[in-house]
N, C-alpha and C positions, 0 to 999 in steps of 0.2 A: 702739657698736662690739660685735660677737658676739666672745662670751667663747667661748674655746675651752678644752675640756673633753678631759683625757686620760682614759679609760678603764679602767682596771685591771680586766684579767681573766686566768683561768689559772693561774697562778704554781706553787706548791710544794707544796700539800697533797695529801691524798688526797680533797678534793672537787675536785681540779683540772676536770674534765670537767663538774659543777655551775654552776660557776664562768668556764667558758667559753661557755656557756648565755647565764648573765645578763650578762654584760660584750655578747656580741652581739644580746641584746635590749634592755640600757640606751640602748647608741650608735646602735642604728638611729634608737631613741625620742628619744634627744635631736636626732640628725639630723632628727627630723620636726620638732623641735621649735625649729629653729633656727639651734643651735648648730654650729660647728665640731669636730670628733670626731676622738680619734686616740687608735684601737687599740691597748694595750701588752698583750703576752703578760708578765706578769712573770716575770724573775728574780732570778738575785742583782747582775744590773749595772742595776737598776732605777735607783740614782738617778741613773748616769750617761744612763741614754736619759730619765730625766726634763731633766736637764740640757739634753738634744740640743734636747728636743721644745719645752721652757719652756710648759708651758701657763698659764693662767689659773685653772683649778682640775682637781682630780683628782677624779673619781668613780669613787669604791670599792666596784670591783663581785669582789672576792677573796671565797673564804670558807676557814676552817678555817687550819694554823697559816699565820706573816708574815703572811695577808691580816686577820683578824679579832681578833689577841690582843695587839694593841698593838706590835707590830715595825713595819709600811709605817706608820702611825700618828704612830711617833717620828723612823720619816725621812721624812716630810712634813712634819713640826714643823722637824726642822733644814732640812731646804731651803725650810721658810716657804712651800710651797703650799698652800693651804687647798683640806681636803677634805673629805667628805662624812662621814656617818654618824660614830658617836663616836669618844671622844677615846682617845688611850693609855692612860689606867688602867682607865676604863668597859671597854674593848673586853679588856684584861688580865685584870682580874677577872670578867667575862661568860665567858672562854672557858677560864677554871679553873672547871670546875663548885663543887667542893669549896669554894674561895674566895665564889667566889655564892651558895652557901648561905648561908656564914656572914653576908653583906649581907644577902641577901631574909628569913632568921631577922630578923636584928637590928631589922629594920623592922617585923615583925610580919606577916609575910606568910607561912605555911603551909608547908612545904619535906615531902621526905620524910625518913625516917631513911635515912642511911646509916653505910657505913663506909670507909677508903682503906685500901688493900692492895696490893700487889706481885702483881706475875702468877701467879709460883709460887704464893703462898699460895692465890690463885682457885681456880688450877686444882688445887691439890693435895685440897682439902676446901672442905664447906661453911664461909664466912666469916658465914656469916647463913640463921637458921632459913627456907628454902624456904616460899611462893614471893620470887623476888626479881630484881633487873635488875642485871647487870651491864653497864658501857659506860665507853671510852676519858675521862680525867678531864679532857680537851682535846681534844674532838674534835666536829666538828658533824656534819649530815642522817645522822643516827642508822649512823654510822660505828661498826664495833665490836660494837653493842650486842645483849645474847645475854639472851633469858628464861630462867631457871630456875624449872619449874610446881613446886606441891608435893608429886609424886610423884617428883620426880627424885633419885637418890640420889646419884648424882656429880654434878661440876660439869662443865660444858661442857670437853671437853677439846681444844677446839679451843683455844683460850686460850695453850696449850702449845705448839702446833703452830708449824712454823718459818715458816709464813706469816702470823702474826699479824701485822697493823698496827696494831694499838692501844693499844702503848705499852707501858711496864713498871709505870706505877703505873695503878691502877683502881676506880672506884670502885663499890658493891656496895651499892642501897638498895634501902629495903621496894618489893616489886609492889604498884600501885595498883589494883586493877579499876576497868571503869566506862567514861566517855566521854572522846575527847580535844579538850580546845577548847582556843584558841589566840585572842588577842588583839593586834594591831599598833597600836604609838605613830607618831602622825603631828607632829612638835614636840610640841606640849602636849595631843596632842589623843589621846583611846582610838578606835579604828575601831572597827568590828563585829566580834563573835566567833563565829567557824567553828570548826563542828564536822564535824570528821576522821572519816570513817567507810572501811574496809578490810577485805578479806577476810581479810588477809594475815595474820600472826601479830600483827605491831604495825607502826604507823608506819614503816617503815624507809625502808632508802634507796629499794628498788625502788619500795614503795607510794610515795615522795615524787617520785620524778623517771620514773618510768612511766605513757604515757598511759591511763587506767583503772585505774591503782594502788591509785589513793584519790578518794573521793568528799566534795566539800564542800558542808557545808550552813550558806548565810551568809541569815539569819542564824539561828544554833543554836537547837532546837526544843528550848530548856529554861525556865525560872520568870524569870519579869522579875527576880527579886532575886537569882537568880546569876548571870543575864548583868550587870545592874550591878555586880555584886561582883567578875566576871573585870575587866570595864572597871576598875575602881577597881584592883583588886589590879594589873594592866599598867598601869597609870599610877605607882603607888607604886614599881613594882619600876625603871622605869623611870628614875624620880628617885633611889631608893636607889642602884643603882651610878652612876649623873653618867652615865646614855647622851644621846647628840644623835643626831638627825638622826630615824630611822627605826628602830623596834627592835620584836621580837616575843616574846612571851612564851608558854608551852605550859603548860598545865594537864590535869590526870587529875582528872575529877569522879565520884566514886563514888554515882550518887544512890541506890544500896541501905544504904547507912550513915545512920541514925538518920532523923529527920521531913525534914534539908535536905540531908544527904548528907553527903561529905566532898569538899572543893576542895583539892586543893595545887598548889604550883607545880611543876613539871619543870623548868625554865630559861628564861633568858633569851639571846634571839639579838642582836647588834647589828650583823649583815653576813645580815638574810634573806635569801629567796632573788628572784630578781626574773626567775626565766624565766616564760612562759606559765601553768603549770602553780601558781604559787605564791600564796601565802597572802596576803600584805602585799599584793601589785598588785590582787587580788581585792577585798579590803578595803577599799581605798584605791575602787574604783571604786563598789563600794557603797557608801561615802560623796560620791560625785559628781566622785570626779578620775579622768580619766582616765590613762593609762599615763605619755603624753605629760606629763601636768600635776603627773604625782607624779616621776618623776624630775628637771622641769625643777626645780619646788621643792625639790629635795633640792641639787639644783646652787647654785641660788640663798641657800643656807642655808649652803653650806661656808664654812668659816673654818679657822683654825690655833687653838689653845688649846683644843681643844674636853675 
């Protein structure tokens, strides 16, 4: 019998348009792929059109807040449909940066310093000796996030400004210089790691969801013993907060720091991104699954409990 597969994409955040992206590129892919497909735009009366629809499983294709921090998560759990990618706590503490540090420290994995502050305090003075990165403590595809160089004397004061989305609390850590590589969990398994290269200031959103924004190179033209090391460090961080399914992790590799350089982690994702243009699918194919073959196995893998 073909299991029929609800969709989730759209919903609440300010990756909404992200988000709506990869839900219409999952469903097509599952559509080739077999399956029965039904489109949800979410909102707040999701569980009742889950209700309507009764699928088989839910593939969680949301990103940023309800879709990725453990909210559509825990009402999957109570309405017992097993769904993709990880569980309520994993997906909670992945999308508190602050919280994920504390995890990926405690495992012995690299983190940068930072500090947690209130908006006002941002924007009033420096919080942390320049250079440095400010960005939303909950927020994903680099929503928010403002370089401070170390010639800058004030702080960003757009921060202040009455259009700010990015929240009241903020988090404020050391700039890394250097390269950005990125490493995606396939269940137990580490993919290949891409390396992000951009005109742009840094990764943002524009360089992440514009075509020629950013350019990948899979796989990354650095030392066999730091690309095993990203591999290994996304595997650990992986297991350290309890993610399932499909998760990515983002590294800043300084190789002008000392004979090996310095690696830290930046975060951890557990709702990447899955339109065209994205890292994980990329990934996934350079290890020999195609589009088709990585979402079906993500479907195939949902459960409840996760």
């Amino acid at each position: 019998m073909t299991k029929h597969v609800a969709v989730l994409k759209g919903g609440l955040s300010n990756e909404r348009q992200v988000s709506l992206s990869s839900g219409h590129e999952c469903a097509a892919a599952l559509r080739r792929a077999g399956y029965t497909v039904t489109e949800i735009d979410v909102g707040f009366d999701i569980a009742e059109r889950l209700r309507e629809v009764k699928p088989d499983v839910v593939f969680n294709a949301l990103h940023g807040r309800y879709g990725e921090d453990g909210t559509i998560q825990g009402v999957l759990e109570f309405l017992r449909i097993p769904y993709t990618h990880s569980g309520v706590l994993a997906s909670a503490l992945a999308m508190d940066k602050h919280q994920a540090k504390i995890m990926l420290k405690a495992a012995g994995i690299p983190v940068t310093d930072h500090v947690i502050a209130s908006r006002a305090e941002v924007g009033r003075s420096h919080v942390m000796q320049p250079p440095y990165v400010v960005k939303p403590v909950a927020d994903g595809s680099s929503v928010g996030i403002l370089i401070v160089k170390a010639d800058q004397t004030h702080p960003p004061q757009e921060i202040l400004g009455t259009e700010w989305k990015g929240g009241e609390e903020l988090m404020v850590e050391r700039y890394i210089p250097g390269r950005e590589l990125t490493c995606a969990v396939m269940g137990d398994v580490a993919l290949g790691v891409t390396e992000i290269i951009t005109d742009l200031a840094f990764y943002n959103y524009e360089a992440k969801y514009t075509e020629g924004g950013s350019h990948h190179v899979l796989p990354a033209q650095i030392s066999s013993k730091i690309y095993d090391k990203v591999q290994k460090m996304s595997l650990k961080a992986h297991a350290a907060l309890g993610c399932r399914g499909v998760s990515r992790t983002d590294f800043r590799f300084n190789d002008q720091a000392g004979p090996d350089g310095e690696l830290v982690c930046l975060e951890i994702n557990t709702q990447p991104g899955m339109t065209p243009l994205s890292l994980a699918p990329e990934q996934a194919l350079f290890a020999g699954h195609s589009f088709e073959e990585m979402v079906a196995w993500m479907v195939e893998d949902a459960s409840c409990n996760r």
